[in-house]
Chimera marker file (.cmm) of the C-alpha trace (Angstrom):
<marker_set name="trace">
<marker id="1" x="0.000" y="0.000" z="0.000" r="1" g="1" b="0" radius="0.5"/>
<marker id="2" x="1.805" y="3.313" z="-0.779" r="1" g="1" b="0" radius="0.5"/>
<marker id="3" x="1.293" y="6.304" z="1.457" r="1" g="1" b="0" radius="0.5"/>
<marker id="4" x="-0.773" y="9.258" z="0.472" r="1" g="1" b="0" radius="0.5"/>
<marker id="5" x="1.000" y="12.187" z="-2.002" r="1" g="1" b="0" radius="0.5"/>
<marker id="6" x="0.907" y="15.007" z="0.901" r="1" g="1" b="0" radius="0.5"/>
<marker id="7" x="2.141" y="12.428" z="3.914" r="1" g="1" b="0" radius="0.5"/>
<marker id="8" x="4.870" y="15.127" z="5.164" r="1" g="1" b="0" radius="0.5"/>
<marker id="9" x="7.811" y="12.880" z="4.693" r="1" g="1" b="0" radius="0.5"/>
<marker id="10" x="9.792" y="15.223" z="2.535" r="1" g="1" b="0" radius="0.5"/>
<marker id="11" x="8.864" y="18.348" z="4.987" r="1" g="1" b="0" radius="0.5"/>
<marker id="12" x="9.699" y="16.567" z="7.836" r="1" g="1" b="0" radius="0.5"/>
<marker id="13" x="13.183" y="15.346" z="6.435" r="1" g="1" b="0" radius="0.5"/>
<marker id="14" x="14.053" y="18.714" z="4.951" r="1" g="1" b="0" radius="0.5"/>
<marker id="15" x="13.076" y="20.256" z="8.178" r="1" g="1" b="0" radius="0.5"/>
<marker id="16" x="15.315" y="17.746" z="9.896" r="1" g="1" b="0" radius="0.5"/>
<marker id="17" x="18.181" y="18.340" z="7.228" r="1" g="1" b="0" radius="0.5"/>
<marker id="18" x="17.815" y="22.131" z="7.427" r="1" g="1" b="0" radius="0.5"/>
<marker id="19" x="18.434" y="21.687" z="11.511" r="1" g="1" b="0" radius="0.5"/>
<marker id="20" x="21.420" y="19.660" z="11.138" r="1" g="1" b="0" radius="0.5"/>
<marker id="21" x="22.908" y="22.475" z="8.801" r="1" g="1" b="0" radius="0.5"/>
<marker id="22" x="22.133" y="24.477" z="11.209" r="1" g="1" b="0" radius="0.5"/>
<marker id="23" x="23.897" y="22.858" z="13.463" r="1" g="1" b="0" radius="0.5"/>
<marker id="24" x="27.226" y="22.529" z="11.423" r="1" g="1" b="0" radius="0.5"/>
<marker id="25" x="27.563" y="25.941" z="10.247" r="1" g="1" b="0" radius="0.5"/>
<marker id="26" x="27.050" y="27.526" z="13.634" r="1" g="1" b="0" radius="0.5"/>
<marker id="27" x="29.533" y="25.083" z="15.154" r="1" g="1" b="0" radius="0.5"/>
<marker id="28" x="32.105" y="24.888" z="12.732" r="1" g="1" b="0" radius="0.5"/>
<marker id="29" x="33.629" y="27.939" z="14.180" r="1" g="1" b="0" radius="0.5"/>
<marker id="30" x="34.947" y="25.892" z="16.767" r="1" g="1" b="0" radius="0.5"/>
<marker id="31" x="37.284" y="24.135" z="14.651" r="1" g="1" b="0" radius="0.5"/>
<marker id="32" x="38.490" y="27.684" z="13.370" r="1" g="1" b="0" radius="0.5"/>
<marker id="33" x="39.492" y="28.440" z="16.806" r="1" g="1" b="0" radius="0.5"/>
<marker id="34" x="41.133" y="25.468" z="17.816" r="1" g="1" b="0" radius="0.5"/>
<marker id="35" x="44.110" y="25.835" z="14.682" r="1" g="1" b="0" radius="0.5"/>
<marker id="36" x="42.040" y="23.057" z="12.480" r="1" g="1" b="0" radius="0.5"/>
<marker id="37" x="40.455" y="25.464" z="10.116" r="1" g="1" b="0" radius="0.5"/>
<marker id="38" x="40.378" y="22.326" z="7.035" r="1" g="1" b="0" radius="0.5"/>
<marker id="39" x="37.615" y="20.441" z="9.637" r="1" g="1" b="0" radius="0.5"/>
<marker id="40" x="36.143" y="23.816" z="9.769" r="1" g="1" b="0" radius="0.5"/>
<marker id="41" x="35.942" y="24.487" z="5.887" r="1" g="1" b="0" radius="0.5"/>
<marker id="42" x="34.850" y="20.429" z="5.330" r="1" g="1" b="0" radius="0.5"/>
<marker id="43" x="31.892" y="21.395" z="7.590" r="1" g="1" b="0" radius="0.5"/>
<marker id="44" x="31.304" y="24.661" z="6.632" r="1" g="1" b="0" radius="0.5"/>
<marker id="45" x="30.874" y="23.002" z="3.163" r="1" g="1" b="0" radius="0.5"/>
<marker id="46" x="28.781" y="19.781" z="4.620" r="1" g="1" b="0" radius="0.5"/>
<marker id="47" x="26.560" y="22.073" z="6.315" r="1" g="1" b="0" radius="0.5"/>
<marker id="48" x="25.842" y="24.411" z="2.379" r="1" g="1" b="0" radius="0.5"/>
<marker id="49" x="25.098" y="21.068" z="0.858" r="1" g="1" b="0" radius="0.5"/>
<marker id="50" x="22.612" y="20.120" z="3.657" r="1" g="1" b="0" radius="0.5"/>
<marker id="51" x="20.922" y="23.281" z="3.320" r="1" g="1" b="0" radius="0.5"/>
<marker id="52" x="20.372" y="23.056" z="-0.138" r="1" g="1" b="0" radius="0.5"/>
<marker id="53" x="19.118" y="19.883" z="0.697" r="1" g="1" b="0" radius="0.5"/>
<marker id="54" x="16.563" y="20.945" z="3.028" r="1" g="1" b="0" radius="0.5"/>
<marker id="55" x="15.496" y="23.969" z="0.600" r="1" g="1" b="0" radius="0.5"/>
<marker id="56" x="14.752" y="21.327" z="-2.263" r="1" g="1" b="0" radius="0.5"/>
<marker id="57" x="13.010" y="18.934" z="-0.462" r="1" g="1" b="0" radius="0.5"/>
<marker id="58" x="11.145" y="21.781" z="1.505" r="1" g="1" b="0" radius="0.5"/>
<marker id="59" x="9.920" y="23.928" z="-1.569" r="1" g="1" b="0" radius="0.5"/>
<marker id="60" x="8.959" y="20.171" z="-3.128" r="1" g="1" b="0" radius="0.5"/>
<marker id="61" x="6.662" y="19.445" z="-0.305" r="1" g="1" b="0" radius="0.5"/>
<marker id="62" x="5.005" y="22.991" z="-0.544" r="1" g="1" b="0" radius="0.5"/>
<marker id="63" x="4.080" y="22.426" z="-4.661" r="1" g="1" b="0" radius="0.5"/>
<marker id="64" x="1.820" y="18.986" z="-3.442" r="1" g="1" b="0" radius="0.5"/>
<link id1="1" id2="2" r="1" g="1" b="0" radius="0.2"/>
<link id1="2" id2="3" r="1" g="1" b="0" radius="0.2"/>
<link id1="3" id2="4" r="1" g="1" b="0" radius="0.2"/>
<link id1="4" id2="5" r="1" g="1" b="0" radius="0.2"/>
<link id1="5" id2="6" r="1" g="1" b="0" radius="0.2"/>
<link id1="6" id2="7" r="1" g="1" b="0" radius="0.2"/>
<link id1="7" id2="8" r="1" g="1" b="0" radius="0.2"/>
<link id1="8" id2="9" r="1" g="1" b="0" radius="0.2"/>
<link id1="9" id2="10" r="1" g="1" b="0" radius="0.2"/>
<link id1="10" id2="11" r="1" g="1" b="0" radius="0.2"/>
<link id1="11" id2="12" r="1" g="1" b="0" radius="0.2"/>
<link id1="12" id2="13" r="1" g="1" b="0" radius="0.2"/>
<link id1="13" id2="14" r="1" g="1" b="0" radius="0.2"/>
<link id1="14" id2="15" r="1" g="1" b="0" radius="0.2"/>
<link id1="15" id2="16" r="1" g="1" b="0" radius="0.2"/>
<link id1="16" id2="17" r="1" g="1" b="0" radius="0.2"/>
<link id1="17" id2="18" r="1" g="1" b="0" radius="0.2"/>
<link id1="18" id2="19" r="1" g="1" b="0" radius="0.2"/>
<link id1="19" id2="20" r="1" g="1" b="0" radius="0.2"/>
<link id1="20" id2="21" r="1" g="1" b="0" radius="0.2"/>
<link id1="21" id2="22" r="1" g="1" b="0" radius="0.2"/>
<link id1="22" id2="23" r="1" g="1" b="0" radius="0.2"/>
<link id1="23" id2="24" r="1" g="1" b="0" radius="0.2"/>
<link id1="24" id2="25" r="1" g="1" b="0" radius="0.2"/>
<link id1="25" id2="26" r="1" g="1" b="0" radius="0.2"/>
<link id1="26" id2="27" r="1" g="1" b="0" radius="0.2"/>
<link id1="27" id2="28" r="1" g="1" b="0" radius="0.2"/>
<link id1="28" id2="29" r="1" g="1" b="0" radius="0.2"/>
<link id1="29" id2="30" r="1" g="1" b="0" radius="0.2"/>
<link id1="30" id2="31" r="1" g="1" b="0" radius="0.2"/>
<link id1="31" id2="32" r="1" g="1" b="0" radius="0.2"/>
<link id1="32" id2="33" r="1" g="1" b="0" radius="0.2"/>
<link id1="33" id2="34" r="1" g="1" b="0" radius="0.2"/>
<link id1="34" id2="35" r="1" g="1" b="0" radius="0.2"/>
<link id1="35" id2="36" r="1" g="1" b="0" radius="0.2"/>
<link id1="36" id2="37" r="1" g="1" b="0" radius="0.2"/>
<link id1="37" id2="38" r="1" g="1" b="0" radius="0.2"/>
<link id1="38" id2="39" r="1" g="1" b="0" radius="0.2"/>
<link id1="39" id2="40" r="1" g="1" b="0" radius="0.2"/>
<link id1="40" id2="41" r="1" g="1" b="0" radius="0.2"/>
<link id1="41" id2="42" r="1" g="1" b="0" radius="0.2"/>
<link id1="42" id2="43" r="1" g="1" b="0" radius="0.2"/>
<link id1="43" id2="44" r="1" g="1" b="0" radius="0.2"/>
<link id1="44" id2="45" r="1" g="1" b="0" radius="0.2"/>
<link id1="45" id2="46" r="1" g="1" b="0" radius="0.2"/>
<link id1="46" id2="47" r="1" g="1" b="0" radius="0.2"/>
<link id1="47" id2="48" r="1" g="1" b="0" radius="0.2"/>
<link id1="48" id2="49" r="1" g="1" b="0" radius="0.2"/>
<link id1="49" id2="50" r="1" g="1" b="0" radius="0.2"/>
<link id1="50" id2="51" r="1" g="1" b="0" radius="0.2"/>
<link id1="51" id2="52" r="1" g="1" b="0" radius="0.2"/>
<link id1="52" id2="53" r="1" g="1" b="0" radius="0.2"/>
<link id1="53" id2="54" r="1" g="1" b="0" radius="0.2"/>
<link id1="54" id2="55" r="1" g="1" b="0" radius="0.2"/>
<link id1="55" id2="56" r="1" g="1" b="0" radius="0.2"/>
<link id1="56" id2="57" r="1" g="1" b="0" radius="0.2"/>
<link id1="57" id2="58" r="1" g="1" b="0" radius="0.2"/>
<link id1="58" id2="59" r="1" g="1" b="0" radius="0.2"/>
<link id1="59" id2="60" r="1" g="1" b="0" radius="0.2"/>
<link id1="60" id2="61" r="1" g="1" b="0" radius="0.2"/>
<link id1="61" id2="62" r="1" g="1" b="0" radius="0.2"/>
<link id1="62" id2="63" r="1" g="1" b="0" radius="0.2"/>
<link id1="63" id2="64" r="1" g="1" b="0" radius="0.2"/>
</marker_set>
């Protein structure tokens, strides 16, 4: 049986992806501080992705 078009699957995963970004860009400046600024650029970059993640799969569950 396959779940109904407008379940809230893709909100609730690009919600959870957009919080997890969230939660890599604003720590990332740790790694700055502590001298290991390529762990800070690798998340800095992790976290983009996973925002553009969340925005896709976001603005996809709005158009249903």
């Amino acid at each position: 049986m396959t779940p109904p078009a407008g379940d809230g699957r893709e909100r609730l995963v690009g919600l959870l992806a957009a919080g997890i970004a969230a939660v890599l860009l604003v720590s990332s400046v740790t790694w700055f501080a502590s001298d290991r600024a390529v762990i800070g650029v690798a998340q800095l970059f992790l976290g983009a992705v996973l925002g553009a993640v969340a925005a896709v799969l976001y603005r996809r569950s709005q158009r249903r």
